[in-house]
N, C-alpha and C positions, 0 to 999 in steps of 0.2 A: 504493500500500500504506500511506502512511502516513496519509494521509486516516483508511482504513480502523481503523488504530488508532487513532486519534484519536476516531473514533465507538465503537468496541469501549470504550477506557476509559472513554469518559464517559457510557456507559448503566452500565458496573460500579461508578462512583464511587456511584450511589445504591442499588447492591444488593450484599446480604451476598455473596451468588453466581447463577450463570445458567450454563446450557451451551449450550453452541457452537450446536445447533439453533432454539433460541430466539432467539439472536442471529441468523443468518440469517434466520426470518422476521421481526424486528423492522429488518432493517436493510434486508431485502428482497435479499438476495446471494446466492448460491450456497453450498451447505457449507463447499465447500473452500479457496472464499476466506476465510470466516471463520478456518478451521483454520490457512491460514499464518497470517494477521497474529497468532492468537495464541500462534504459533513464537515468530515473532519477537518478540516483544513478553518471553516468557519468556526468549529469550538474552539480553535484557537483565540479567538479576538477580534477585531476589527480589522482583518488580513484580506478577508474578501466582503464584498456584499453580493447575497443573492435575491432573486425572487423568481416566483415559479407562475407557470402558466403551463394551462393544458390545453395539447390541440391532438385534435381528433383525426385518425389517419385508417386508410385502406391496406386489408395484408390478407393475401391470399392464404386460404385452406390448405390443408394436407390434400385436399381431392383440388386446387385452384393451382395449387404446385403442379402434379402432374397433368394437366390439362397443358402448361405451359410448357412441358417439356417434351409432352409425347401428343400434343393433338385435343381438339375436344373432341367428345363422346359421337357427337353427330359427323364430325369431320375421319373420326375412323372405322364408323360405319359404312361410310362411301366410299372411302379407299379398300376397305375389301370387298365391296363388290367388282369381279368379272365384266370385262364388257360382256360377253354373252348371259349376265347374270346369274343370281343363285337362289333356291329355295329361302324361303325366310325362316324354317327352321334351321338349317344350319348357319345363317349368319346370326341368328341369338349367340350359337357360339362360339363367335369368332372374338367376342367383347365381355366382361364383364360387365359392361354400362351399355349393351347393345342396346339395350330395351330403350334408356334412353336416347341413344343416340339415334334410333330408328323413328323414334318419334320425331325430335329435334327437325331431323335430315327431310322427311315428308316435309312437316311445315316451313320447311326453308325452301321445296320446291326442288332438292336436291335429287333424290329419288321417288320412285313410282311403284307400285307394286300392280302386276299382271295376274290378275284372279285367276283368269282362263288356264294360263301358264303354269300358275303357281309360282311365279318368278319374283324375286326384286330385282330391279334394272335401274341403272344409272340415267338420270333424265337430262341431264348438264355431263357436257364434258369435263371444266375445271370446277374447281368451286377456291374463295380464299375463305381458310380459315378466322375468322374476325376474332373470336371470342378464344382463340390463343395468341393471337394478336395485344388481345387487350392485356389478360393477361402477363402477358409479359411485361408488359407500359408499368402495370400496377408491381411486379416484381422489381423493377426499377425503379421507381418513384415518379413516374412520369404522369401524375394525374389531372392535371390541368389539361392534358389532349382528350380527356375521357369524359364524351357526356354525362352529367347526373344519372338522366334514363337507359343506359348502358352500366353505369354503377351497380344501378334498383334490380338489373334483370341479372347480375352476377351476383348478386343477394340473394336474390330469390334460389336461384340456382347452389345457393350456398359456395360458392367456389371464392366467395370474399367473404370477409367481417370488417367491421368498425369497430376501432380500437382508439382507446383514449391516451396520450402519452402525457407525461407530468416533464415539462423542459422549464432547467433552471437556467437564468439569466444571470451571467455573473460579470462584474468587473471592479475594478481593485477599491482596496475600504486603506481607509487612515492609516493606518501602520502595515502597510501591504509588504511586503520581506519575500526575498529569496528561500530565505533559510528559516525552517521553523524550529522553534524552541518553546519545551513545555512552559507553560508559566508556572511558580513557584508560589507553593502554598501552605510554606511558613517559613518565618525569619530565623536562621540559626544561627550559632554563635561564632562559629567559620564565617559567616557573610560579612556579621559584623567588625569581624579582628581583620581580616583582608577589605573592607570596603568594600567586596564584589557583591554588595545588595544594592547599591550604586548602579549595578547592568544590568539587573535582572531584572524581569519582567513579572512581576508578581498576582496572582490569580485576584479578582475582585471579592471580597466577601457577601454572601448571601444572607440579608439580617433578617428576612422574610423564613430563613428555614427554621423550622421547629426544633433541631436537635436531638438528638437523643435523651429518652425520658428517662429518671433516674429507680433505682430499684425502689418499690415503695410498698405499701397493705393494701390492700382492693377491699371493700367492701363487700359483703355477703350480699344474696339476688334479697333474701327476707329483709334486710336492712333498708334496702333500695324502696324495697314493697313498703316496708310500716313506714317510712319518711311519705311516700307515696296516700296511702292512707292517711296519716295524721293531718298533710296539706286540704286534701279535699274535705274531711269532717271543719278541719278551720274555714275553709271556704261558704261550706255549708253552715257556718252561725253557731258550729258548739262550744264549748267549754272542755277541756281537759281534767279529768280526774286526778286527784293522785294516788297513785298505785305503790308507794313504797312499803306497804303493809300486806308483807309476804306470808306472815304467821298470824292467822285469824281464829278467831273462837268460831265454834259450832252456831252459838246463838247468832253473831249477824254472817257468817255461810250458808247456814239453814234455816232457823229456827225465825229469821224474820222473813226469808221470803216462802214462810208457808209449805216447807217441807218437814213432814213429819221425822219425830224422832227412829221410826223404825222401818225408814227408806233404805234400801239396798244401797246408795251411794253411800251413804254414812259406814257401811261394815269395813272391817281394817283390810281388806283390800281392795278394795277402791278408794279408801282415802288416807294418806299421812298425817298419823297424829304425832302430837310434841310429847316428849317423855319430861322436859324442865324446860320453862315451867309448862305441866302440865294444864295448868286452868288459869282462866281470865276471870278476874275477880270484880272487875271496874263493868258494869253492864249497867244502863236507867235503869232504873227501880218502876217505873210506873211503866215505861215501854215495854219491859220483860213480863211484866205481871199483863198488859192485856194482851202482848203473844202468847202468853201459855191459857189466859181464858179461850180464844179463839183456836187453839188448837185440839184441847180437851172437852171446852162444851160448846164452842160455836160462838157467834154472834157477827152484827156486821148482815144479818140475813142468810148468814152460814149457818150448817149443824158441825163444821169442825171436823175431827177425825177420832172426836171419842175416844182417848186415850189415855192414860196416866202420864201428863207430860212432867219431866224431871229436870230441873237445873242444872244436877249434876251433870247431865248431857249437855246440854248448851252450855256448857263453863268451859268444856273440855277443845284445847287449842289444838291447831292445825294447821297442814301447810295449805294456802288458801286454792280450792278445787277449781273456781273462776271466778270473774272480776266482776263478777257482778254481785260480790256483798261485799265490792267499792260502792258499787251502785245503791244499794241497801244502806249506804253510810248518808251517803251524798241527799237521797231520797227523805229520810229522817231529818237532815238536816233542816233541809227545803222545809218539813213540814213546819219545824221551829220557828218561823219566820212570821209575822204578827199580820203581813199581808201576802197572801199565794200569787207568785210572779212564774209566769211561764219559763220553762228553760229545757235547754238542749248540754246533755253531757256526754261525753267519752271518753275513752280509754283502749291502749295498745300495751300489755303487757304478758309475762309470763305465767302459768298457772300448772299443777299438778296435778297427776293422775296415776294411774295402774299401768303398765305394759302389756300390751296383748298382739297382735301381727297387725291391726292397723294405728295404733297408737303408741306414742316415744314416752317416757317418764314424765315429758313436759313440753308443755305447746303453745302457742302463742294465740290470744284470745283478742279480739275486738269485739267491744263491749259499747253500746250505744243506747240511749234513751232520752225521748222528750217529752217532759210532762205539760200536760195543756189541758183546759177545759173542752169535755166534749171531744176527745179523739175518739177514733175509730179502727179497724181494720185495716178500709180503704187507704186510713190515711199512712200505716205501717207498709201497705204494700207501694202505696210511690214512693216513699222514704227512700224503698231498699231500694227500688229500679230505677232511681235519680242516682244514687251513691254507684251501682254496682256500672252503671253507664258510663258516669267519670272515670272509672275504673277500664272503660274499656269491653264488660262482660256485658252483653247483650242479651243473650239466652238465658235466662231466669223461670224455674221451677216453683210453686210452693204448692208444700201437700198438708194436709192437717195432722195435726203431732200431739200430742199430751206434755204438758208440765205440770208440775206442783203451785207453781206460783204463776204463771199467765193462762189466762184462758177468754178469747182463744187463744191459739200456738199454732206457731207454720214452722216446717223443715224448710228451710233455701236450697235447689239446686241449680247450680251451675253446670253449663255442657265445657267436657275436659276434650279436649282435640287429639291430645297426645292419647289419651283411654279409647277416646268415640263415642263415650257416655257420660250420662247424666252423672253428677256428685256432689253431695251434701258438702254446700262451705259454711250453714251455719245457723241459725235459730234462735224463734223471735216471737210475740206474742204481744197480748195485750194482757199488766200486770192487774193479779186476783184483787178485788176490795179487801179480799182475809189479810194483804199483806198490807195494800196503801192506807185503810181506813184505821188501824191501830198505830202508825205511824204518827196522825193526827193531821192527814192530807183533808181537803174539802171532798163532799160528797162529790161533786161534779168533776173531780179533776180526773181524768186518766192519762195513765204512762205506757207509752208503746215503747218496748225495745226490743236489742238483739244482742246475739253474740254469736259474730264470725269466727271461722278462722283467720289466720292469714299464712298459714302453709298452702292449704286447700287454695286459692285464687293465685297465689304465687305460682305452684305449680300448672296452671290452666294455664297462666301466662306465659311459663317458661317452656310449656309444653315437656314438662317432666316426667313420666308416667309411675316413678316410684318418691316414696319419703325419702326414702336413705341416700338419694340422689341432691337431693338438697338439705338431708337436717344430717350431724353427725360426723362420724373418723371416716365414714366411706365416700365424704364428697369431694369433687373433683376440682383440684387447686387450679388448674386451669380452668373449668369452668368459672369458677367467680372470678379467675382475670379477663376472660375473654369476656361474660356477657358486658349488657353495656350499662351506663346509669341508671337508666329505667325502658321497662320495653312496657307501660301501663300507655297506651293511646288514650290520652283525655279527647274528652267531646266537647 
């Protein structure tokens, strides 16, 4: 290649400019040799200026080649005819293109065919081949003597194509040189003990390039998700709980939102209890006393669950099951207040549970609730299909569910892409009078809420088809570097 350049510049040193096709035939090379060397020759620097233009040129076929060399098809069907003439079956085989050329040669008036005979005969003594003629013009470049309508019918015939060529225009730029020299792309301590940085031509610096990113922590896809989550509940008007209260008693876990003491979630395994301190001693005194009325003999327009309810159980602490007796905190509080003011709250944190093949020791819970006068169902189901839209999840399930504390209750599914089916991300209801009315909430108020996952939608998004794919020692370090900030599409 260098050679190459080397003869590229010193035919340019004597001309103001030349393009690249000329250069090929003067150096006798191919186009696209010329075209790299005078790539490279311009990464140099201002050594050359080019610019390119495309013009559109005629070049004969593989079958428009041998038309030019040995005849067209009709012009060597006539030459094998006999003056005494020949069957037309055996002139098909005197040609592979007979067929054509038999054709051609009738319509040009060339030959004749004798029924009676069964002959073909030569009708014209000479005939000039035109259309190897042309041919040839076109193998030479000679296209200016060749009508358009002579073009179109050697297209037709396919024995040409049109072809597009990319020809660069070149002639000398600012620092045009004989001799090329890489430019240098850094200062060294030789240059500057001898001065020789003084000749040298040095690379420009690129302040637009990004560089190299430094080794750094990438964020988990669940982290991405709950920042994702948290913005759109703020977007949406709510309040933040706070969740720092890991270790909860039974009483606000359970016993306030209206599950009995002798629910199967409460048994030691499905739930973590504290061994020290075993019990919470700090509980209202008047709150506690009308949960356990409403538990044992009803009121509120309830009959309760008829039971011997015991202290001793709700005293008893634990590691808290879900956030929602934050919500039970937050809820009583509200009640305290001397005038009932509407409000939207939430919560994005951790919570505990049992192991079993689809659930981990612990899981991430989104917890939401707005109390208002007069809500309804309705108003829980656009809630969810406003939140889960920002989110990006379009396809939205609900089916009727049982809880202890909301009635009614919806299951949420969302359609998983990566599964191809339906799957519970999470569950939501409108909360019991047994829980809000001993609280000391007004008769008219109700509370709709819910509690998501945020594995469950994560994975939908990430199109993940297992847990252990993204919670856990078995996820893939690469994967949390590779995906990106967020792949949640807001609407």
């Amino acid at each position: 290649m260098t050679d190459i350049q080397d003869q590229v510049l010193s035919i340019l040193s004597s001309k103001d400019n030349i393009d690249s096709l000329t250069l090929a035939s003067a150096l006798n090379l191919s186009h696209t040799k010329i075209v790299g060397a005078l790539k490279s020759i311009h990464a140099f620097g201002n050594i050359i200026e080019m610019s390119q233009r495309t013009e559109k040129s005629w070049e004969l076929t593989e079958e428009g080649k041998k038309v030019a060399q040995h005849g067209s098809h009709e012009a060597r069907v006539f030459n094998a005819i006999p003056s005494e003439g020949v069957r037309r079956e055996e002139l098909m085989k005197t040609d592979e293109n007979a067929k054509i050329g038999f054709s051609k040669a009738m319509s040009c008036g060339w030959i004749t065919l004798d029924k009676a005979k069964g002959l073909v005969l030569k009708k014209v003594d000479s005939i000039e081949d035109t259309t190897k003629n042309t041919c040839e013009l076109v193998n030479q470049k000679q296209l200016s003597d060749i009508p358009d309508a002579v073009m179109n019918d050697l297209k037709k015939r396919k024995l040409v194509s049109q072809t597009s060529v990319t020809i660069f225009d070149v002639k000398k730029g600012s620092q045009f040189t004989l001799k090329l020299e890489k430019p240098e792309t850094d200062l060294t301590a030789d240059m500057l003990i001898n001065d020789a940085w003084k000749t040298k031509n040095f690379k420009s610096y690129n302040f637009n390039a990004l560089g190299i990113m430094p080794p750094s922590g990438h964020l988990h896809p669940l982290l991405k998700v709950r920042t994702e989550f948290r913005q759109i509940f703020l977007e949406m008007g709510f309040t933040e709980m706070p969740t720092n209260n890991w270790v909860e008693s039974s009483f606000w876990n359970f016993d306030a939102l209206f599950q009995p003491q002798q629910h199967p979630a409460r048994d030691a395994h499905d739930t973590f209890f504290i061994s020290d301190p075993a019990k919470s001693l700090k509980l209202p005194t008047d709150y506690l006393e009308r949960v356990k009325t409403v538990h044992s003999k009803g009121g509120y327009g309830s009959q309760g669950y008829k039971y011997d309810w015991k202290i001793e159980e709700a005293q008893k602490n634990l590691l808290r099951t879900h956030t929602t007796a934050v919500s039970t905190r937050m809820l009583y509080k509200l009640a305290q207040q001397k005038e009932f003011k509407p409000a939207k709250y939430f919560s994005i944190d951790r919570v505990n549970e049992s192991i079993d093949s689809t659930h981990l020791a612990e899981f991430h819970q989104v917890e939401g609730l707005i109390a208002d006068r007069d809500l309804t169902l309705g108003n829980l189901m656009g809630v969810l299909k406003e939140f889960f839209s920002k989110l990006g999840i379009k396809k939205l399930r609900f089916k009727p569910a049982y809880n202890p504390y909301t009635e009614p209750s919806m299951e949420i599914f969302g359609y998983h892409d990566g599964h191809k089916k339906w799957v519970e991300i999470g569950n939501s209801g409108v909360f019991r009078p047994e829980m809000l009315l001993p609280m000391g909430l007004p008769k008219d108020v109700s509370v709709i809420a819910w509690g998501l996952s945020l594995e469950r939608p994560t994975m939908i998004k990430y199109k993940i088809d297992k847990i252990t794919k993204l919670f856990g020692p078995k996820v893939s370090l690469a994967a949390v570097y590779k995906n990106p900030i967020c792949r949640l599409e807001k609407q």
